[in-house]
N, C-alpha and C positions, 0 to 999 in steps of 0.2 A: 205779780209775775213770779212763778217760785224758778229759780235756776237750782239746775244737782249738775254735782260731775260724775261722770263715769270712768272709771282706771279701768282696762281690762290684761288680768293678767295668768294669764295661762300656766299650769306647773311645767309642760311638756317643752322647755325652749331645747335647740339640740345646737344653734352654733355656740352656746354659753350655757350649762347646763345649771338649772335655776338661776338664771339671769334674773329675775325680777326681786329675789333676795338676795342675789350677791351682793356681798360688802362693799363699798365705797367710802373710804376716810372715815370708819367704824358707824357707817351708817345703813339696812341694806338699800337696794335700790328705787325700791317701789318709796319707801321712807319721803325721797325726793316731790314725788309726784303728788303724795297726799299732802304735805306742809306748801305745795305750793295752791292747792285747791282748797283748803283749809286757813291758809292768806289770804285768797282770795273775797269776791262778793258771795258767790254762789251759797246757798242754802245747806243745802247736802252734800255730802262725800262719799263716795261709794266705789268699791272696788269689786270685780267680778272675774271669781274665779272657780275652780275647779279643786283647787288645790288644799289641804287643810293649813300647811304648814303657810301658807300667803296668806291666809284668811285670816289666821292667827295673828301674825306679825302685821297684817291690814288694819286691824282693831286694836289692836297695842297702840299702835301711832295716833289712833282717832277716826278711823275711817269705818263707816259701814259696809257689812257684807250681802252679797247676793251669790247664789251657792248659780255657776253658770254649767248647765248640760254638756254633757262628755260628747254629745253629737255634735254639737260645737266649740270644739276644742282641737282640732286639729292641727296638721302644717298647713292646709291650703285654705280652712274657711279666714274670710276676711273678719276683723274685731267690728263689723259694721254688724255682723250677727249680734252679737254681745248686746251692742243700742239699740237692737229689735226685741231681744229679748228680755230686757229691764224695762223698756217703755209700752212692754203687753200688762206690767204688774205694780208700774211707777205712776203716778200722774207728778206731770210737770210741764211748764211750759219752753222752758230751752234746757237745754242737754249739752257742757261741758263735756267733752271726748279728749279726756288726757293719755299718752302712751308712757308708759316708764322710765321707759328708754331714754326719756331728755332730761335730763336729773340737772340741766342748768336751768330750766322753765322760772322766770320769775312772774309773782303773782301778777303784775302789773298789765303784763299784757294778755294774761286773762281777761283781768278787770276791761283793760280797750277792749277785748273783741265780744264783751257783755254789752256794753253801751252799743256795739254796732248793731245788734239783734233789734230788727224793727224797721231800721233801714235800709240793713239785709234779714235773707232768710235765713243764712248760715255763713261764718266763715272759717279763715284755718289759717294758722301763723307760718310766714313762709319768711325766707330769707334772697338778698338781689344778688344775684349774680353776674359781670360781667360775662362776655365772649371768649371761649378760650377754643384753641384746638386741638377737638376732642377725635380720637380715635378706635376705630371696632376692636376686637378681639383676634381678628382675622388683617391687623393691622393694617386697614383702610381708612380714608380719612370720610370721618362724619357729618355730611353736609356741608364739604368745603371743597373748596380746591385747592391743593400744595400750590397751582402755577398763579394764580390771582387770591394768594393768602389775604385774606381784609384784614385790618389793623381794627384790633380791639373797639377801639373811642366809634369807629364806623358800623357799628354792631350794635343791635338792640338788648339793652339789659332785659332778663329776661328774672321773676320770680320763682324763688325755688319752694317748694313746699321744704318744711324739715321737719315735720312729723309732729313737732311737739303738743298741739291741741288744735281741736277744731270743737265750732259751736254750733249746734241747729235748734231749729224751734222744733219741736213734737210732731207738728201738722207736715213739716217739709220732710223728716226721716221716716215715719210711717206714711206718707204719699210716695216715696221715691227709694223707703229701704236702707238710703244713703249715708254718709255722714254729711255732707253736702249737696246742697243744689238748691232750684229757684235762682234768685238775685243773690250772688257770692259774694263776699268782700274779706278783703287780707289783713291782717295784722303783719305787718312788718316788725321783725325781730333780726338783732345783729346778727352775721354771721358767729364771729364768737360764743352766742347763746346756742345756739342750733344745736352742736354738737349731740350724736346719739353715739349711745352703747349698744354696740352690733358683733364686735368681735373682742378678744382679749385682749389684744391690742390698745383698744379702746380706754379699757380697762384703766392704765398708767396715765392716760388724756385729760381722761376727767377727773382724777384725781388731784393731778396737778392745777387745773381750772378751776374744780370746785374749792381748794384752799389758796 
């Protein structure tokens, strides 16, 4: 069974401009995502991008490149494009889907959600969230009621995705396009790992996390 991962990382970000090499504790950020797919089981490492200046700094670190088409490179296409278009020119039989963004990712639970492939068709690491109350933007309350508030413990934990990897076999992403589907299964990761880099903010978060 040959496993590769796929990093897909776009030059074009706009809430963080070159997000995927900005610096973190003199590291850039993409940096994260390859040494953790590079610890891992998987066979290959692969990053896809558009970008010269990613591509470069992607093979510094160890990672192989796939040059990805500017027609998918947008704000709106989804990076499931990216696993469509490495696996019309890759053979393999499951497909790591790492985002950058989670620069706490450690290999290990890669490694789990490899061993799940076979059991499952795909899965993708999430984290458990209690009940809270959540409210619109139009401050309305969100599937609750203010006058019969339920208390937390009375409430179903619910999984959160957090972005950080999802895994599918070949036959279930070009049947379905996806990075998921068929028979799913979770990797559970601490809230504490979850963490993603979204805003600048952020930025100071994982800095302080990562050391």
């Amino acid at each position: 069974m040959i496993t590769k991962t796929l990093i897909p990382a776009r030059g074009g970000s706009k809430t963080i401009p070159r997000k995927n090499i900005t610096e973190i504790n003199g590291k850039p950020l993409i940096y994260y995502a390859i040494k953790a797919s590079l610890d891992s089981d998987v066979d290959e490492t692969w990053v896809s991008t558009d970008d010269d200046e990613i591509a470069e700094v992607s093979q510094k670190f160890g990672a192989s490149v796939i040059k990805r088409p500017k027609e998918i490179c947008d704000d709106i296409t989804m990076p499931d494009s990216a696993l469509i278009h490495f696996s019309e020119t890759h053979d393999f039989d499951n497909l790591v889907f790492i985002q950058p963004t989670s620069p706490l990712l450690d290999c290990k639970y890669i490694n789990a959600g490899i061993e799940m492939i076979g059991e499952y068709d795909s899965v993708f690491s999430a984290y458990k969230e209690h009940w809270y109350p959540r409210w619109t933007l139009d401050n309305e309350p969100d599937k609750w009621n203010p006058k019969e508030r339920p208390r937390r413990q009375d409430c179903p934990t619910m999984y959160v995705e957090n972005g950080a990897f999802y895994i599918t076999t070949r036959k279930q992403l070009l049947s379905s396009s996806l990075r998921y589907g068929g028979k799913v299964g979770i990797v559970e990761m601490p809230y504490s790992k979850s963490f993603q880099l979204d805003v600048y903010d952020d930025l100071t978060i994982l800095e302080k996390l990562l050391t």
